[in-house]
N, C-alpha and C positions, 0 to 999 in steps of 0.2 A: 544787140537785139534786146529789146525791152521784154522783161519778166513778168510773169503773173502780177497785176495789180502794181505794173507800167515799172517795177524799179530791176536796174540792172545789178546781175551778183556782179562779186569780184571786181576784176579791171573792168567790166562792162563786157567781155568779149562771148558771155554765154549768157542766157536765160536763167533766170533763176527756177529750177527746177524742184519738185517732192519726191524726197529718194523714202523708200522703206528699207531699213536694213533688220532681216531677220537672222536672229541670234548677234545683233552689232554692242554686248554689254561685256565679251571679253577679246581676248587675242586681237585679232588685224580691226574687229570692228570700236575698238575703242578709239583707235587712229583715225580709222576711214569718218568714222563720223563725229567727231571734230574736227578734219578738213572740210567735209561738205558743207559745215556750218560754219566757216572760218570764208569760204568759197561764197556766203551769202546764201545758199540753199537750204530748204525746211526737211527737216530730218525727222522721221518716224522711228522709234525701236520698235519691232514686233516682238515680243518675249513673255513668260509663262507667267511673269510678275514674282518669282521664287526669291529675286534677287535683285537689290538696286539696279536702276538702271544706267546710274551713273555712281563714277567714282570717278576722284582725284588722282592727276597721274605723278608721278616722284618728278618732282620739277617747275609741275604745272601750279603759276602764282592762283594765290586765291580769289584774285578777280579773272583770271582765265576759266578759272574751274565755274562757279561763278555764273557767267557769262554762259558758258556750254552748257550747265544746267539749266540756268531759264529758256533757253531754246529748243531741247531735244522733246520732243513731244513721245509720248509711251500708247501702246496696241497690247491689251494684254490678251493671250487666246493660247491656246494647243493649235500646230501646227498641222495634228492632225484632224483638226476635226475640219473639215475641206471645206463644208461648206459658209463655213465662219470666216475663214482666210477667205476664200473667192468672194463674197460680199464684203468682206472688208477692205480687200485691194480693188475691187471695181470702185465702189460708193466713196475714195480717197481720192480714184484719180492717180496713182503715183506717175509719175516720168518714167523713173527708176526702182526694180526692187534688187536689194542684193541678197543673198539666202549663204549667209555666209554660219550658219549654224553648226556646231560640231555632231550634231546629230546626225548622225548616218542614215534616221528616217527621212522617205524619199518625200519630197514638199506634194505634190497632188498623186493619186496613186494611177 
């Protein structure tokens, strides 16, 4: 299936898709998003900007790392301020968002 601006991710067998991962700069989202960008997919961090958004992971060659940094595109906002997030994920378009934050605040109230 042909992706935004006709190019296929990966083996060709999905869309290349725009994920947002919010809180994706530790734990599972450091993973999850270097796959989606390994996958061929445009990856957004949504984060407070307190903190790199990227870091090298123990293993990871320095053209890996590299590579992941010039593609991870950065959102920087408070999660809570609602109406900042809701204009921001409409006006992006995402496919996908993930809201994988360790903040126990609820994402819309």
């Amino acid at each position: 299936m042909a992706a935004k601006g006709g190019k296929n991710a990966g083996s060709g067998s999905c869309r290349r898709q725009e994920h947002s991962c919010h809180g994706g700069t530790r734990f599972i989202g450091l993973f999850l998003s270097r796959q989606l960008i390994k996958e061929g997919h445009q990856v957004t961090l949504f984060t407070r900007g307190k903190a790199p958004i990227t870091q090298q992971l123990p293993g990871e060659s320095d053209a890996e790392y590299a590579e992941f940094s010039s593609k991870v595109l950065h959102l920087k906002g408070e999660r809570q301020d609602f109406d900042f997030v809701k204009t921001s994920l409409s006006a992006k378009g995402f496919d996908v968002v993930y809201d994988i934050n360790g903040n126990p605040t609820p994402f819309f109230p």
